[in-house]
MINU-842677 format. One line per 4 residues: number of its first residue (from 1); their letters; for each residue x negated, y negated, z of C-alpha. Coordinates in nm, 4 decimals, padded with zeros to 6 digits. Layout:
N
NUM = A = X Y Z  ...
// end
This chain:
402
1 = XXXX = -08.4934 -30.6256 -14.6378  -08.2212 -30.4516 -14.8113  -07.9226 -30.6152 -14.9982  -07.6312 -30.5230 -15.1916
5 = XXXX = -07.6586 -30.3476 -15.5225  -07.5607 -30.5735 -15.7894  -07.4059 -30.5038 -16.0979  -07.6909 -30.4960 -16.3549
9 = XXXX = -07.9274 -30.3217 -16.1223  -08.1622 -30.0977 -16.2885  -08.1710 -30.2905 -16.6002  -08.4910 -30.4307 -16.7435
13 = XXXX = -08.4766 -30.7193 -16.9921  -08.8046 -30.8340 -17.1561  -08.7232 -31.1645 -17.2505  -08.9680 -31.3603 -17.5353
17 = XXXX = -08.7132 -31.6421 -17.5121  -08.7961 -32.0497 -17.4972  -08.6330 -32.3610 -17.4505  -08.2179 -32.3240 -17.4113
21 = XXXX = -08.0467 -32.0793 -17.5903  -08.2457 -31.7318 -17.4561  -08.3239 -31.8464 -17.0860  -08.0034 -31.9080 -17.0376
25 = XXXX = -07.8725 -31.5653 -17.1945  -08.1579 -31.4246 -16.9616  -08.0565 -31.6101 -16.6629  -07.7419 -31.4345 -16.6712
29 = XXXX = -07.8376 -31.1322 -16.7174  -08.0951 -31.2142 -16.3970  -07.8115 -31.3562 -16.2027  -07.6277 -31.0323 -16.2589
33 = XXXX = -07.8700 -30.8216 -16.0917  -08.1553 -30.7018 -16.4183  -08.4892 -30.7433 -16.3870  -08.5945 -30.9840 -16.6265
37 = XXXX = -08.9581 -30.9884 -16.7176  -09.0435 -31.3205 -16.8727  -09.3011 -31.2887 -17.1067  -09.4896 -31.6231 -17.1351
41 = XXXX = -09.7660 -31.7023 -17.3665  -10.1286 -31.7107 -17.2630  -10.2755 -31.9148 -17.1596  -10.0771 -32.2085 -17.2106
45 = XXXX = -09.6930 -32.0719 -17.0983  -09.3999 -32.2055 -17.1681  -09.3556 -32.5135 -17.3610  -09.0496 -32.6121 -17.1433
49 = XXXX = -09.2441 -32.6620 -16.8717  -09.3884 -32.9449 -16.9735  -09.1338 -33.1383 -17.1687  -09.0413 -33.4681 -17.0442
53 = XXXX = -08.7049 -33.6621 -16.9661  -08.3838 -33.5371 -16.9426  -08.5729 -33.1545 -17.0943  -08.8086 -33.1677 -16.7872
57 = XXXX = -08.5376 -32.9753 -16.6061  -08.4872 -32.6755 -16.8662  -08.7250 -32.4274 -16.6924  -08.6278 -32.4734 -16.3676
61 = XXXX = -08.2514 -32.4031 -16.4067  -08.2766 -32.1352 -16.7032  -08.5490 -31.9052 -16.5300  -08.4447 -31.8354 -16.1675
65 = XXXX = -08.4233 -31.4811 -16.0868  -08.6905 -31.3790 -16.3337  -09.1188 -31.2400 -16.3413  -09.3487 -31.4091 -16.5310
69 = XXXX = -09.5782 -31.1811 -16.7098  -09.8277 -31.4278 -16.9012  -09.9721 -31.2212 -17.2203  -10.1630 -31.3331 -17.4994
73 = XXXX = -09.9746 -31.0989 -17.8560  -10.2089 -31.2334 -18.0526  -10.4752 -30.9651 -17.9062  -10.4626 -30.6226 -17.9476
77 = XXXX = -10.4493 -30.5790 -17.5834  -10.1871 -30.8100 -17.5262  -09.9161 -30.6294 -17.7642  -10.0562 -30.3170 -17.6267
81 = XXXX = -09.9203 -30.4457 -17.2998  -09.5955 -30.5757 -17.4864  -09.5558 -30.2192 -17.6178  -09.5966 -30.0147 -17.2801
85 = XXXX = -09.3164 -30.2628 -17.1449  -09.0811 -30.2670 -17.3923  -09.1206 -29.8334 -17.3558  -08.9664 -29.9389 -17.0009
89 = XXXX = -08.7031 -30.1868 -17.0927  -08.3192 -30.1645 -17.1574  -08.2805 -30.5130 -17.3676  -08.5306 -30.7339 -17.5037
93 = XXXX = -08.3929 -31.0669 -17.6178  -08.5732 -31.3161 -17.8573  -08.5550 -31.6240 -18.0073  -08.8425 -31.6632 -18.2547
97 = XXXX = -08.8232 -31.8714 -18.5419  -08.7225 -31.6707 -18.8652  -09.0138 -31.3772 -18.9433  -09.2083 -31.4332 -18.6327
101 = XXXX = -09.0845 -31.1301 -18.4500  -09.1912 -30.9167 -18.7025  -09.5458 -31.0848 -18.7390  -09.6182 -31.0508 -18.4113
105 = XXXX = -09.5414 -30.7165 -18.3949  -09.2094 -30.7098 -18.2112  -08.9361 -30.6634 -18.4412  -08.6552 -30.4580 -18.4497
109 = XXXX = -08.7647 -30.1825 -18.6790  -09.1234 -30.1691 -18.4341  -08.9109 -30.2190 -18.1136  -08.6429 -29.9011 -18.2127
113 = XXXX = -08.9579 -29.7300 -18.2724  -09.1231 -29.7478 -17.9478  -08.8004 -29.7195 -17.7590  -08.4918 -29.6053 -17.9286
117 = XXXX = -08.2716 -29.6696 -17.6352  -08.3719 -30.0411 -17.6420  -08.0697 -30.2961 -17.7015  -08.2358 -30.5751 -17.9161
121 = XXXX = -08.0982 -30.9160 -17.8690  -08.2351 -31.1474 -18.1486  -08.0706 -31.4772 -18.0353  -08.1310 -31.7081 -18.3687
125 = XXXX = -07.9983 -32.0195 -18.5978  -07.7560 -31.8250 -18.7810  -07.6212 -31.5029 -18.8280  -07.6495 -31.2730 -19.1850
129 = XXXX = -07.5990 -31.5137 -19.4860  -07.7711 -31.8209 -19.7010  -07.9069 -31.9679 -19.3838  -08.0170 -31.7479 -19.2018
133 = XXXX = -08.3741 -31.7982 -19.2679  -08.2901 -32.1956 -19.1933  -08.4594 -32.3418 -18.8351  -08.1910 -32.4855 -18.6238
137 = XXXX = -08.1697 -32.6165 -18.3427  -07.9066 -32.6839 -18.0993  -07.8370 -33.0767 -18.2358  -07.8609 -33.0165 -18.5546
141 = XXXX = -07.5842 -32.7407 -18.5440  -07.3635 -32.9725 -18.3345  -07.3782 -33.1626 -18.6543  -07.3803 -32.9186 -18.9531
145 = XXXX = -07.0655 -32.7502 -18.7466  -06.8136 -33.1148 -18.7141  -06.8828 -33.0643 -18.3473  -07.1036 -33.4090 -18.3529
149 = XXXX = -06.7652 -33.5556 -18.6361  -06.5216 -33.4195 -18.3622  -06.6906 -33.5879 -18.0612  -06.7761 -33.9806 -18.2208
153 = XXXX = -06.5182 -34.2110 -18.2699  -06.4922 -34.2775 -18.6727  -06.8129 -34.3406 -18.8438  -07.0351 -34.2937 -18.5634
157 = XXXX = -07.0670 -33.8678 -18.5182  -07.2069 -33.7694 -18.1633  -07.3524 -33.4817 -17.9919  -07.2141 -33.3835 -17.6888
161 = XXXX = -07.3715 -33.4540 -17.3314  -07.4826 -33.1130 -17.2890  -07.6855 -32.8458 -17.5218  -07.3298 -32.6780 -17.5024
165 = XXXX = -07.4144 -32.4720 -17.8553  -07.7464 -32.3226 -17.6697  -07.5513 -32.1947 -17.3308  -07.2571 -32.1092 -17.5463
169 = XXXX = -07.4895 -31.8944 -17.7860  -07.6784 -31.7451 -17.5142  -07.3257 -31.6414 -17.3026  -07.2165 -31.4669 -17.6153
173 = XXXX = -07.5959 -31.2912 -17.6786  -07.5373 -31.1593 -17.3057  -07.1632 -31.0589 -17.4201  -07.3020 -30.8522 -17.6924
177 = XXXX = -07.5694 -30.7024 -17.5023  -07.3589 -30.5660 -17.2357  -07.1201 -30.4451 -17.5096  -07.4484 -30.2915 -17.6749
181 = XXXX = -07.5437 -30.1240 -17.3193  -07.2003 -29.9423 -17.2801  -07.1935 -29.8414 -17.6171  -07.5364 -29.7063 -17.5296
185 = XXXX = -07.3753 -29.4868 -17.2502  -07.1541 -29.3013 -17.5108  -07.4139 -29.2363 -17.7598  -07.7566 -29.2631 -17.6306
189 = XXXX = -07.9056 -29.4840 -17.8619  -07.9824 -29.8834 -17.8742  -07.8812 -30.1217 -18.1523  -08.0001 -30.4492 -18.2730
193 = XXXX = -07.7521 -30.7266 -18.1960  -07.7333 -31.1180 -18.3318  -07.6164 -31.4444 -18.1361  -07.6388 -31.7290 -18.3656
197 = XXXX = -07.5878 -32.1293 -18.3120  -07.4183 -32.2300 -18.6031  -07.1311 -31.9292 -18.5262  -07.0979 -32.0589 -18.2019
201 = XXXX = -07.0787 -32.4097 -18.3563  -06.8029 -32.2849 -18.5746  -06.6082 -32.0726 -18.2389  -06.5650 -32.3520 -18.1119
205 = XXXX = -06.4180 -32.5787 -18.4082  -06.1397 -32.2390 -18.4592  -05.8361 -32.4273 -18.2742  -05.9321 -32.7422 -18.5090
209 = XXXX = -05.9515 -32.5353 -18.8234  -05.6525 -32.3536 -18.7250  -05.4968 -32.6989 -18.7088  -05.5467 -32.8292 -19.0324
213 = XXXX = -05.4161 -32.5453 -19.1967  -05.0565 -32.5363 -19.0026  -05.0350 -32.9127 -19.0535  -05.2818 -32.9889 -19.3912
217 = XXXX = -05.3686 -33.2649 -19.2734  -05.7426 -33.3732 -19.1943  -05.8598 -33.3575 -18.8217  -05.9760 -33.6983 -18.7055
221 = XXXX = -06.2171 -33.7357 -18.3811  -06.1550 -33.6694 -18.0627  -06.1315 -34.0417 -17.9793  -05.8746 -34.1155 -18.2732
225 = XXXX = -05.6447 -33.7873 -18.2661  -05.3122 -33.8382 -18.2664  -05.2592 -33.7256 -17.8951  -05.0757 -33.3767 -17.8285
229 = XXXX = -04.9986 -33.5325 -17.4558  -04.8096 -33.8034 -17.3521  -05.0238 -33.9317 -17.1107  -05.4097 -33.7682 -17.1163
233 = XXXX = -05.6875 -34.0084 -17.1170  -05.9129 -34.2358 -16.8235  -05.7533 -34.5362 -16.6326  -05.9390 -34.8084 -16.4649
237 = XXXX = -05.8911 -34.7956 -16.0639  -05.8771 -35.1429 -15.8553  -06.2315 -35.0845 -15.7322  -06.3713 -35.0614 -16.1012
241 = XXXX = -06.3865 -34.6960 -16.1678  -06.1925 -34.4849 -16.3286  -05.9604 -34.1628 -16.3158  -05.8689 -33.8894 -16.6185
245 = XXXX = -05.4926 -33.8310 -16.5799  -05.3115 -33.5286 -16.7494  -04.9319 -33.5464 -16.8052  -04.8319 -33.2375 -17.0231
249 = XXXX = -04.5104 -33.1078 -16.8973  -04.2026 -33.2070 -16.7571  -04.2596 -33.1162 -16.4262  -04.5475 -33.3579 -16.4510
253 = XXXX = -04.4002 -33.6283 -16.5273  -04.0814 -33.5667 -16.2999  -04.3754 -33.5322 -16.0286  -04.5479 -33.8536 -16.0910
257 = XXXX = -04.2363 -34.0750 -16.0929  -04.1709 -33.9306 -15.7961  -04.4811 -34.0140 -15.6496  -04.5498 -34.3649 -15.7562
261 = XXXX = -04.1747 -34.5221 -15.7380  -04.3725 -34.7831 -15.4840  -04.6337 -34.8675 -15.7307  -04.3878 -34.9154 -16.0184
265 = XXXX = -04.0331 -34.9005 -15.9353  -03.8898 -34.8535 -16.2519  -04.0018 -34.5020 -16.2863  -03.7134 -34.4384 -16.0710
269 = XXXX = -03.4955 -34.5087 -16.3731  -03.7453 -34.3466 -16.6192  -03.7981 -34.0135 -16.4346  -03.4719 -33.8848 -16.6055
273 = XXXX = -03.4266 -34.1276 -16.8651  -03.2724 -33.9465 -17.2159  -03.5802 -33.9594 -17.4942  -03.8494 -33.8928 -17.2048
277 = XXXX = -03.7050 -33.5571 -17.1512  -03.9700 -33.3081 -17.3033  -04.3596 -33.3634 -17.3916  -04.2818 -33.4396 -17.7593
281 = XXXX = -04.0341 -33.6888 -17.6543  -04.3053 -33.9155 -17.4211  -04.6049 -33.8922 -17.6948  -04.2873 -34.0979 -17.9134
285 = XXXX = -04.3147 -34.3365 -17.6289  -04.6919 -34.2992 -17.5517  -04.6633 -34.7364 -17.6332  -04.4685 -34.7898 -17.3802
289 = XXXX = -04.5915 -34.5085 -17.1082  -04.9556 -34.5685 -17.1084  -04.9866 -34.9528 -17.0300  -04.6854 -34.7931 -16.7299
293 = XXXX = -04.9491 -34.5464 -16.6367  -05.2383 -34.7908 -16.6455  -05.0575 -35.0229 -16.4337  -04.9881 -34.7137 -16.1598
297 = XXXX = -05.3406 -34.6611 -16.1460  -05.4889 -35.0121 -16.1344  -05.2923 -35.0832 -15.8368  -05.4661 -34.7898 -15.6434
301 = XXXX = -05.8753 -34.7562 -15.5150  -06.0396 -34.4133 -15.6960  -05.9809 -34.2619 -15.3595  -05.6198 -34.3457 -15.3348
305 = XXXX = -05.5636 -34.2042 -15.7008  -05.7072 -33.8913 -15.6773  -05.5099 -33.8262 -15.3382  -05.1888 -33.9440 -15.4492
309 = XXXX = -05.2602 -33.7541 -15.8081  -05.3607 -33.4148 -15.5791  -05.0601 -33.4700 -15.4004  -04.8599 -33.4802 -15.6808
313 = XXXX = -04.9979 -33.1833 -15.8541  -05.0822 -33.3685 -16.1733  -05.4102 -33.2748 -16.3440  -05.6712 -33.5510 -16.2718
317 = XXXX = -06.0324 -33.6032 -16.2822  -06.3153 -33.8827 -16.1662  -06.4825 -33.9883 -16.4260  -06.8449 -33.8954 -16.2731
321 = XXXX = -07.1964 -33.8870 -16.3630  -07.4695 -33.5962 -16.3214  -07.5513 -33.7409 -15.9830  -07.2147 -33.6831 -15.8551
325 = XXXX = -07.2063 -33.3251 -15.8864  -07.4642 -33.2883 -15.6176  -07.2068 -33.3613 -15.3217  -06.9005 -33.2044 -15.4720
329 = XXXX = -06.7029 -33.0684 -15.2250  -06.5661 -32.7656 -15.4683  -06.9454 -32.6830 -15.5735  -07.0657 -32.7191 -15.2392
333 = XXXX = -06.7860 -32.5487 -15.0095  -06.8671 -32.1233 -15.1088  -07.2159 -32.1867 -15.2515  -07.1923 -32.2619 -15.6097
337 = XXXX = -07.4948 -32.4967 -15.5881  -07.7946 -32.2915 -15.4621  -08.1027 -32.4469 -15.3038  -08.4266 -32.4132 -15.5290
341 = XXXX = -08.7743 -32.5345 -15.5628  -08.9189 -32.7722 -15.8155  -09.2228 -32.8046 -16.0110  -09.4132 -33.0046 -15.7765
345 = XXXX = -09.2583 -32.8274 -15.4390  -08.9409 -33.0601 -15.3651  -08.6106 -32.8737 -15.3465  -08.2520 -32.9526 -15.4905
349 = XXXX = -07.9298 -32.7829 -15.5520  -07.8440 -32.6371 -15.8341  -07.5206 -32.4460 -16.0320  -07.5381 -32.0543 -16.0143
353 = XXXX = -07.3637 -31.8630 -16.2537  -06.9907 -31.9751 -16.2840  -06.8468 -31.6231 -16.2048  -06.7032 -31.4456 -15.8845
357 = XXXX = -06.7527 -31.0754 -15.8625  -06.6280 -30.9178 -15.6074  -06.8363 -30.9475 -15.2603  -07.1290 -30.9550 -15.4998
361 = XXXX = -07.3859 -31.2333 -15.4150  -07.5047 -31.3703 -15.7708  -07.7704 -31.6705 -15.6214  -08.0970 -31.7056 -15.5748
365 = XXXX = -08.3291 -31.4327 -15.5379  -08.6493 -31.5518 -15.7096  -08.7614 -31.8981 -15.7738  -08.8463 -31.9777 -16.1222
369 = XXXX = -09.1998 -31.8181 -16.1425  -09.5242 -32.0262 -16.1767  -09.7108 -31.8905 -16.5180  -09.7860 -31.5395 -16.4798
373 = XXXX = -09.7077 -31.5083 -16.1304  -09.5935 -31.1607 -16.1896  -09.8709 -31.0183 -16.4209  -10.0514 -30.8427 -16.1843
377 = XXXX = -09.7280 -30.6746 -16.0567  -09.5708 -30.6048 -16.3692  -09.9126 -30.4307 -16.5212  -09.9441 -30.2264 -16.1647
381 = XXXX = -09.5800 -30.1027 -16.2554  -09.6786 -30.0125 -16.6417  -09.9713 -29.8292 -16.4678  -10.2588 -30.0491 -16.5366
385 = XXXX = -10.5409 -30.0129 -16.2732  -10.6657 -30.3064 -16.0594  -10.9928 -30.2592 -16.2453  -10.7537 -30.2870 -16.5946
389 = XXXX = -10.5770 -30.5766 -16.4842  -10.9032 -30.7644 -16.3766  -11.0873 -30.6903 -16.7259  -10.7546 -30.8251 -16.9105
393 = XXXX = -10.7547 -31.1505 -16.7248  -11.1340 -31.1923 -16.7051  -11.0953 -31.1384 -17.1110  -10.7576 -31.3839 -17.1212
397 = XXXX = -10.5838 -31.1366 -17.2087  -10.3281 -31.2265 -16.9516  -10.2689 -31.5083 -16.6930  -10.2289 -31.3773 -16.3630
401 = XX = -10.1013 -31.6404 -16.1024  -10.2168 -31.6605 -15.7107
// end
């Protein structure tokens, strides 16, 4: 069955990635169309597939579209195989601990040896500096960065919902790889390139950072900011939940006077009041607008809100859980939720990569593997003989799956 070229076809990655941050740089590489050879430890695999609670989901959604090649580096034989591979590969990506690359073998100065058109990805704590040779992990940064500071209210520092430093450290690993690759094109040769966490960390604090030095002042939490909008924050709805309402611009406001005149007639006389007239105007009057706004929105189901609000054109959200997101309409109506298979055989939907390219398909074409589901196929490719792939598993060497 034939399909569409996609965009990274007739790339290989060899990824020696766990957890977060280097699945999901691999996964969207492996969305994009490269063939991403996982290479999993023997014989226990992946850690992540075995963590528990709200983890026991990491392997499942970071390793679709990839092979599992299950390989013991601690034997000879095993980085034997590592090394034939990596002679075939574009990219490898890693996210060892500090030194463990290199002591097993596989780091950048033995990589660029064996294959001098390889783009190395070593996806770690922290770029060139004092910590560099510091563990981190993706909490810990959210913390050392004032993510965690921005996120609490006063006092009480917070990490945020998601691992948002892993993902955001892993999109900007596959950034620099595909930068690497077409740099590649020009001159023939690989590189070694870094994606850190703390860096990341520290991207994303810029706009605060840039903040305090226009106004000198310090930056307080998220929850006790002086607000740059006169009306952006959640409002309880008559049935008991609650809706995120947005009004940053004139035409917002004009729009939502307009709209709700029966739930609060005296926004007829407000809509062009003098002192309500721009956005810095209204945050002066954020006392008196808000418990307005509230008001609006108490009167009105979840339901009604959001359809008046859409109506209106004025930036809005539900305040949902994870659960929700399985029957949104938006992720559901062009296939942005893909089916896929669990662990134990059960199937749920789950988000592909947030892009649109083109008439390019970017969803599902291989499940995340069982352990070593693709040794046997990967070896064959490398040009191991049946005979050679039987005496490597029979020796542990590898895991090879049914």
């Amino acid at each position: 069955m034939t399909r569409t070229a996609l965009p990274l076809d007739g790339i290989r990655v060899v990824e020696m990635t766990h957890t977060i941050m280097g699945p999901s740089c691999g996964v969207a590489l492996a969305d994009l169309g490269a063939d991403v050879v996982k290479i999993e430890p023997a014989p226990a695999g992946d850690h992540t597939r075995r963590l528990p609670g709200f983890a026991s989901g990491f392997f499942t959604v970071f390793n679709r579209n990839k092979r599992s090649l299950a390989v013991d580096l601690k034997t000879e034989d095993g980085r034997a195989v590592l090394h034939r591979l990596l002679g075939t590969a574009d990219v490898l990506l890693e996210n060892f601990g500090p030194g463990t690359a290199d002591r097993l073998g596989m780091g950048w100065e033995e990589a660029k040896r064996i294959n001098p058109r390889l783009v190395y990805c070593a996806l770690k704590g922290f770029l060139s500096g004092p910590y560099e040779n510091r563990p981190a992990l993706d909490e810990i940064v959210q913390f050392m960065s004032g993510i965690a500071y921005m996120t609490g209210p006063p006092g009480r520092p917070l990490r945020a919902g998601a691992s948002i430093i892993d993902i955001l450290g892993g999109a900007y690993g596959a950034i620099a790889i595909l930068a690497a690759l077409r740099e590649r094109d020009r001159t023939g040769e690989g590189q070694l390139v870094k994606s850190s966490l703390f860096e990341s960390g520290a991207f994303l604090m810029g706009s605060h950072m840039a903040g305090h030095a226009i106004t000198g002042e310090k930056i307080p939490p998220m929850p006790a900011r002086k607000s740059a909008w006169a009306v952006y924050e959640p409002f309880g709805t008559r049935d008991g939940d609650q809706v995120f309402v947005g009004i940053t611009s004139n035409n917002h406001w004009h729009r939502f006077c307009d709209h709700f005149r029966a739930e609060a007639p005296e926004l007829a006389e407000l809509r062009d009041a003098p002192g309500l007239q721009s956005n810095e105007e209204r945050v002066a009057a954020r006392p008196r607008l808000v418990p307005l706004v509230a008001t609006v929105v108490g009167r009105l189901t979840r339901a009604e809100a959001e359809r008046r609000l859409e109506a209106a054109q004025i930036p809005f959200a539900p305040v949902v859980t994870t659960e929700d997101l399985f029957d949104d309409p938006q992720l559901n109506a062009h296939g942005f939720l893909i089916p896929v298979r669990l662990p134990d055989g059960r199937t749920t939907k789950l988000p592909k990569l947030p892009v649109e390219m083109g008439d390019h398909d970017l969803g599902l074409r291989l499940e995340a593997p069982t352990l070593g589901q693709h040794s046997r196929e990967v070896l064959a490719e490398l040009g191991y003989a049946p005979a050679a792939i039987d005496e490597l598993e029979r020796r542990r060497v590898i895991v090879a799956g049914p």
